[in-house]
Backbone bond lengths (Angstrom), bond angles and torsions (degrees), N, CA, C in turn:
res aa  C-N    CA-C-N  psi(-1)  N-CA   C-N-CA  omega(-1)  CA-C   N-CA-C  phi
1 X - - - 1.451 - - 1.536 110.87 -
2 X 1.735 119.51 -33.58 1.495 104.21 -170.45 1.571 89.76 -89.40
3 X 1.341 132.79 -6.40 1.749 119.49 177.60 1.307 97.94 -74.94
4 X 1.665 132.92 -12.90 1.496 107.41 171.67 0.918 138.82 -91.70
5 X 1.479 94.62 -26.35 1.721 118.80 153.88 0.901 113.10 -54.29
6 X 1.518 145.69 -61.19 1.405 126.01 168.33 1.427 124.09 -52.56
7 X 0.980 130.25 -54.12 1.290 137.06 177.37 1.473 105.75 -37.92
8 X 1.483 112.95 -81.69 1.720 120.58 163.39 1.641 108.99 -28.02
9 X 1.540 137.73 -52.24 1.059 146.87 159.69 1.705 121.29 -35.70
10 X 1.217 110.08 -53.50 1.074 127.70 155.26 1.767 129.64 -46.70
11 X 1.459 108.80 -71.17 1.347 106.75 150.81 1.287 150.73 -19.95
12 X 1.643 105.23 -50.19 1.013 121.86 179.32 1.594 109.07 -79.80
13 X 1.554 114.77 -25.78 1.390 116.82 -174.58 1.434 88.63 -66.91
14 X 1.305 122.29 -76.94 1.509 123.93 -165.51 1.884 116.20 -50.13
15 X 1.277 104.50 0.07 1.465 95.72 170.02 1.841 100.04 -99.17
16 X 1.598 117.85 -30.77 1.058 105.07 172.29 1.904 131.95 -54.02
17 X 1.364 102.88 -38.00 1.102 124.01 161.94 1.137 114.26 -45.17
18 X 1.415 112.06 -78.12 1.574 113.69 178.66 1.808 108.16 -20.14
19 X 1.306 93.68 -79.54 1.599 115.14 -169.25 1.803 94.51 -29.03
20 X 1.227 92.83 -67.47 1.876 107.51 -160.25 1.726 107.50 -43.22
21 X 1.482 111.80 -30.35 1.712 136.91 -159.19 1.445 80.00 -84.30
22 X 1.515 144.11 -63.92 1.465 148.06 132.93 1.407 138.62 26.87
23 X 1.495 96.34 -54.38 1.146 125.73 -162.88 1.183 92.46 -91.86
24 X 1.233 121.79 -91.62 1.665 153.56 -170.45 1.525 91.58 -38.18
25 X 1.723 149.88 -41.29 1.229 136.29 146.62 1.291 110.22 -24.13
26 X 1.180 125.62 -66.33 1.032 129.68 -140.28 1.718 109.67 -87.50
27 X 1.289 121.29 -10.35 1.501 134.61 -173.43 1.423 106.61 -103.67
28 X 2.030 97.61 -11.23 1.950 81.51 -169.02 1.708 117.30 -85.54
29 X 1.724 106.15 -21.64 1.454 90.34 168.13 1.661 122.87 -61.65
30 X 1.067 106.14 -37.78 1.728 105.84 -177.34 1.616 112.33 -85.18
31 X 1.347 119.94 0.89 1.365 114.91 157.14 1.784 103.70 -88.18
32 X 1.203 124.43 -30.95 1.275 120.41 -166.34 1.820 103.81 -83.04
33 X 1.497 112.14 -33.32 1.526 108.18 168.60 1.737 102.18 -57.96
34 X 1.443 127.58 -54.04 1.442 138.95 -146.64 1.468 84.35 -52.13
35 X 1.924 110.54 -59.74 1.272 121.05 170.04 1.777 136.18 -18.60
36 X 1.434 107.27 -63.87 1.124 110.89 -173.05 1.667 105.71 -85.28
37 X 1.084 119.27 7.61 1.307 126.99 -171.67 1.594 116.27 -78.84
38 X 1.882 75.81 -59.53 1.499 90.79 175.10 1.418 122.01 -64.38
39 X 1.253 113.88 -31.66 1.761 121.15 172.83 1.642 94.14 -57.66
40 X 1.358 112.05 -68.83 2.063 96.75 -169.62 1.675 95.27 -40.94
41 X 1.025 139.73 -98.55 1.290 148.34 177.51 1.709 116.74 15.78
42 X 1.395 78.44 -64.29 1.845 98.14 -178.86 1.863 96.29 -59.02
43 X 0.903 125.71 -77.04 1.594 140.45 160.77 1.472 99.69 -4.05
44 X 1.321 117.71 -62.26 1.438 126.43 -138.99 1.804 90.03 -89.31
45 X 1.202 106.85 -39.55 1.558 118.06 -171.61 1.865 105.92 -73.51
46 X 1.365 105.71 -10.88 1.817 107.83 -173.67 1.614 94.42 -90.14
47 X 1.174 100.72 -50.82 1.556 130.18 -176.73 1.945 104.95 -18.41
48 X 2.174 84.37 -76.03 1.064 109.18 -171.64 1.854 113.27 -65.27
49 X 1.280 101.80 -38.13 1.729 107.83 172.73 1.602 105.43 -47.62
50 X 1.726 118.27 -49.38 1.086 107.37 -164.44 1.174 129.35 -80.87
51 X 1.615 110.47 -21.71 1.531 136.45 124.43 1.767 129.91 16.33
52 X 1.857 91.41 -67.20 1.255 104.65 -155.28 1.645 87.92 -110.93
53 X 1.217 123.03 -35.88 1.496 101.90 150.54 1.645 151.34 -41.32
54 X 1.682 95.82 -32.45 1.020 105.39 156.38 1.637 116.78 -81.94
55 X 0.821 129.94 -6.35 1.637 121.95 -178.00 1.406 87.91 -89.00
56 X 1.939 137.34 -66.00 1.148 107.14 -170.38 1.412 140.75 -53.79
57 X 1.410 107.57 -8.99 1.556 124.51 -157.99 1.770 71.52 -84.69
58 X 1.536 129.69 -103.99 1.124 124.93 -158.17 1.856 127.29 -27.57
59 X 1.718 96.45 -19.16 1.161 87.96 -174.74 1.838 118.46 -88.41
60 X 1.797 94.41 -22.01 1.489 100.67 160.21 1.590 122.34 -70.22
61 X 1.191 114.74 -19.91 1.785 112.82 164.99 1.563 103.37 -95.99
62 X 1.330 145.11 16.97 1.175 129.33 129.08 1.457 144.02 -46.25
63 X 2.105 91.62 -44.69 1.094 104.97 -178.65 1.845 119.32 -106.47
64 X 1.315 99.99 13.00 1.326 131.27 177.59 1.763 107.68 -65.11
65 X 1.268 115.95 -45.60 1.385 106.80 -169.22 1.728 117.75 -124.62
66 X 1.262 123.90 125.52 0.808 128.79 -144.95 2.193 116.96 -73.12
67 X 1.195 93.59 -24.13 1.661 123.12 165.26 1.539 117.02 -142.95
68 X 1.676 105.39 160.74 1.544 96.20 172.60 1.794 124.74 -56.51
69 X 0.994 109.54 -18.21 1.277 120.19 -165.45 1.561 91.57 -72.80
70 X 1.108 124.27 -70.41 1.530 123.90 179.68 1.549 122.55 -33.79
71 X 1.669 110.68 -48.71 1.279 135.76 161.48 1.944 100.58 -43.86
72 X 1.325 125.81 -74.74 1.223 137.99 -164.10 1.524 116.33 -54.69
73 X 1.349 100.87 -26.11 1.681 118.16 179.96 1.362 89.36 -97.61
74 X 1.143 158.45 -85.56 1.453 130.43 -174.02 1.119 134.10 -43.87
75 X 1.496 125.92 -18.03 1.655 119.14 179.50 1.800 88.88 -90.30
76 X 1.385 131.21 -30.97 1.462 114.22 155.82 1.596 124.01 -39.68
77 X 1.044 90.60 -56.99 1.741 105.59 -175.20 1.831 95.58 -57.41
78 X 1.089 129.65 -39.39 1.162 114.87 -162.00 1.548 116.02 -93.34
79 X 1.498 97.93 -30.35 1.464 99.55 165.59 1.249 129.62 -94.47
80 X 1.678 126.06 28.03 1.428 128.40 131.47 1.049 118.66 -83.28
């Protein structure tokens, strides 16, 4: 009597499985889109950070030099 109970016990595990093996098919394309999504995103968000880093940088050498001339003698200076 308890070998049928297990057995039956058993059964039922391996039908749970089944199902669950089922399931998890069925979630991996739209976990793998969610996936590559978030990578463009991530990309797009470094992108834009590096973006706006560059805008503050130019905007602190805007206010960096007091005439063009000052400006003109440092991009000399920098490009030797």
């Amino acid at each position: 009597m308890s070998q049928e109970r297990a057995e039956g016990e058993l059964e039922r595990l391996r039908q749970q499985i089944s199902e669950k093996e089922r399931e998890l098919e069925e979630l991996k394309p739209k976990y793998e889109e969610m996936k590559a999504r978030e990578e463009e995103c991530t990309r797009a968000l470094a992108l834009n950070q590096q973006k706006r880093q560059e805008l503050y940088a130019k905007q602190g050498r805007g206010t960096q030099f007091t005439s063009k001339q000052d400006r003109d003698r440092w991009i000399e200076k920098e490009l030797k």
